[in-house]
PyMOL commands that place a pseudoatom at each C-alpha (Angstrom):
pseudoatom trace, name=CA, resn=UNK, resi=1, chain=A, elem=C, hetatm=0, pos=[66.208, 115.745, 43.715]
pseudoatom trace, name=CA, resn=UNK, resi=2, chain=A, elem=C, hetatm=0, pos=[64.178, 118.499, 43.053]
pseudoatom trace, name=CA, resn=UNK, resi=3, chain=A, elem=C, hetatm=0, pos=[66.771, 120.221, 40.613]
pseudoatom trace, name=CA, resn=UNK, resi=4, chain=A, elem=C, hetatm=0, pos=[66.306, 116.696, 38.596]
pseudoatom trace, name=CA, resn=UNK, resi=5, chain=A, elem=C, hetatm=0, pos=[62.453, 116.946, 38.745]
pseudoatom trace, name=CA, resn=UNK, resi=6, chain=A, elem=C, hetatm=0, pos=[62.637, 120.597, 37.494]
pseudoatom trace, name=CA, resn=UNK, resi=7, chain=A, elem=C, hetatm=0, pos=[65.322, 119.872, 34.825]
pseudoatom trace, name=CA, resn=UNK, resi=8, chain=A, elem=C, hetatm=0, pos=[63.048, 116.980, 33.785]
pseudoatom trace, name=CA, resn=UNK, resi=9, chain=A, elem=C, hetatm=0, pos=[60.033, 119.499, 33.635]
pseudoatom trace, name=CA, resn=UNK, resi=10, chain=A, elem=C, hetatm=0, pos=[57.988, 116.863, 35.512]
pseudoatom trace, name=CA, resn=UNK, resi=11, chain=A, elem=C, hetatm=0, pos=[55.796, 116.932, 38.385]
pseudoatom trace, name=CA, resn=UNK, resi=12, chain=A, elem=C, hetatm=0, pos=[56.799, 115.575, 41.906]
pseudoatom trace, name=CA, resn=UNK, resi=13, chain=A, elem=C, hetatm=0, pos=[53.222, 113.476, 41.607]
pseudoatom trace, name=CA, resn=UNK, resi=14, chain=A, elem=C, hetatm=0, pos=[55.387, 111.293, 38.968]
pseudoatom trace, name=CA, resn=UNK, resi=15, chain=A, elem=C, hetatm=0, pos=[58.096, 110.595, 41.172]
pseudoatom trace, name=CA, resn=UNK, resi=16, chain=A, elem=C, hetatm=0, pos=[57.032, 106.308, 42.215]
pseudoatom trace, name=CA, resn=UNK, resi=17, chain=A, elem=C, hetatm=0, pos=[60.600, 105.184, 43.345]
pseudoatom trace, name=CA, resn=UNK, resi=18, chain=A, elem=C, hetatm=0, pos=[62.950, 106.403, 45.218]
pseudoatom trace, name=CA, resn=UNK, resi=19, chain=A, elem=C, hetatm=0, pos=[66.641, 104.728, 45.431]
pseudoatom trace, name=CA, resn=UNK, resi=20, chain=A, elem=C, hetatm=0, pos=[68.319, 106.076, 48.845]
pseudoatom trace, name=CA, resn=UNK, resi=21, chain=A, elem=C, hetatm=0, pos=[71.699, 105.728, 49.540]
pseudoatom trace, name=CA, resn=UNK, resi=22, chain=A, elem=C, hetatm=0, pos=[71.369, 104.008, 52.365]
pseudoatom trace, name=CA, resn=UNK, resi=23, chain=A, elem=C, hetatm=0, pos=[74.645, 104.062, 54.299]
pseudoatom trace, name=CA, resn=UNK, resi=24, chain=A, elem=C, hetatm=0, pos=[73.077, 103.042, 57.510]
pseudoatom trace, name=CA, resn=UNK, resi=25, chain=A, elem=C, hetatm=0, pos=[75.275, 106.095, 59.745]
pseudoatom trace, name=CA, resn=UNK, resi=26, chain=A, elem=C, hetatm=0, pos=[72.410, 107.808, 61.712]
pseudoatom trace, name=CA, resn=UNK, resi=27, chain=A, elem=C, hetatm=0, pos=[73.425, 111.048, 60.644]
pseudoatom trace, name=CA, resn=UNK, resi=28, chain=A, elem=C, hetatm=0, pos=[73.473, 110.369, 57.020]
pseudoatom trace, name=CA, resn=UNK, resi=29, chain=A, elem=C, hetatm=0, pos=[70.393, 108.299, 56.887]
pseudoatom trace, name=CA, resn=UNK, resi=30, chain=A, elem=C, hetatm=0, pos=[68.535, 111.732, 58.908]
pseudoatom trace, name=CA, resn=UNK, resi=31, chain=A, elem=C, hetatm=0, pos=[69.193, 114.129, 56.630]
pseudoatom trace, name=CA, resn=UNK, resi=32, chain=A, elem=C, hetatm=0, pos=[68.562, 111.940, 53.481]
pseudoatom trace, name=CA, resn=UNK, resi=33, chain=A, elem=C, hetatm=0, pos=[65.321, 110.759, 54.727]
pseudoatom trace, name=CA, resn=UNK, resi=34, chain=A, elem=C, hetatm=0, pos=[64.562, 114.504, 55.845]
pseudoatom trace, name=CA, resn=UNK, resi=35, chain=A, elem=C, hetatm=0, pos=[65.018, 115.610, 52.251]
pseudoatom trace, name=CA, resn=UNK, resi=36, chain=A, elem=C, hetatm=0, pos=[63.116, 113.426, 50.366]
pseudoatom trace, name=CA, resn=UNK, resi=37, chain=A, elem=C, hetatm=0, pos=[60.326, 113.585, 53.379]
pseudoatom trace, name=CA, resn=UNK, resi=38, chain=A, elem=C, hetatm=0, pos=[60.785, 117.519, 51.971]
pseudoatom trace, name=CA, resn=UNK, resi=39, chain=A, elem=C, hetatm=0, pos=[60.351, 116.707, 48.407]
pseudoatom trace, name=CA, resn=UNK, resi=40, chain=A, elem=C, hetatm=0, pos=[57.028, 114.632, 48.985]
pseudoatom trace, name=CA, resn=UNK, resi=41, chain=A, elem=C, hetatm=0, pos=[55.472, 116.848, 51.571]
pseudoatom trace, name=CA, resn=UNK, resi=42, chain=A, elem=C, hetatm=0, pos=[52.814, 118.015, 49.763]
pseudoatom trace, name=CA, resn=UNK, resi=43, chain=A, elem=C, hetatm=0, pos=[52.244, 115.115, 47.720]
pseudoatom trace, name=CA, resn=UNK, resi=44, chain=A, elem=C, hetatm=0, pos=[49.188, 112.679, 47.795]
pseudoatom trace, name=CA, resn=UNK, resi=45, chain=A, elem=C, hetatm=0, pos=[49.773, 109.041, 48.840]
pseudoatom trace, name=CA, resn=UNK, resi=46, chain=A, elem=C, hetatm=0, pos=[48.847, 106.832, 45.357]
for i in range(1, 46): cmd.bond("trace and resi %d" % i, "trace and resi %d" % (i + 1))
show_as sticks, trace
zoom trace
């Protein structure tokens, strides 16, 4: 995700939707929500 938001030369602030995979296996669903929860870290809630 944040490869796409640097190739896109935008800022992380513009990011409004986010479409998870969503397998529903508790170790799949942990890591993806840990890396967008790493992504958005430091931004502001809108």
């Amino acid at each position: 995700m944040d490869m796409a938001i640097k190739e896109a030369e935008i800022d992380v602030t513009c990011v409004d939707y986010i479409n998870a995979h969503g397998t529903s296996t508790p170790y799949n669903d942990k890591i993806e929500t840990t890396a967008i929860k790493r992504l958005l870290r430091s931004t502001p809630i809108r």
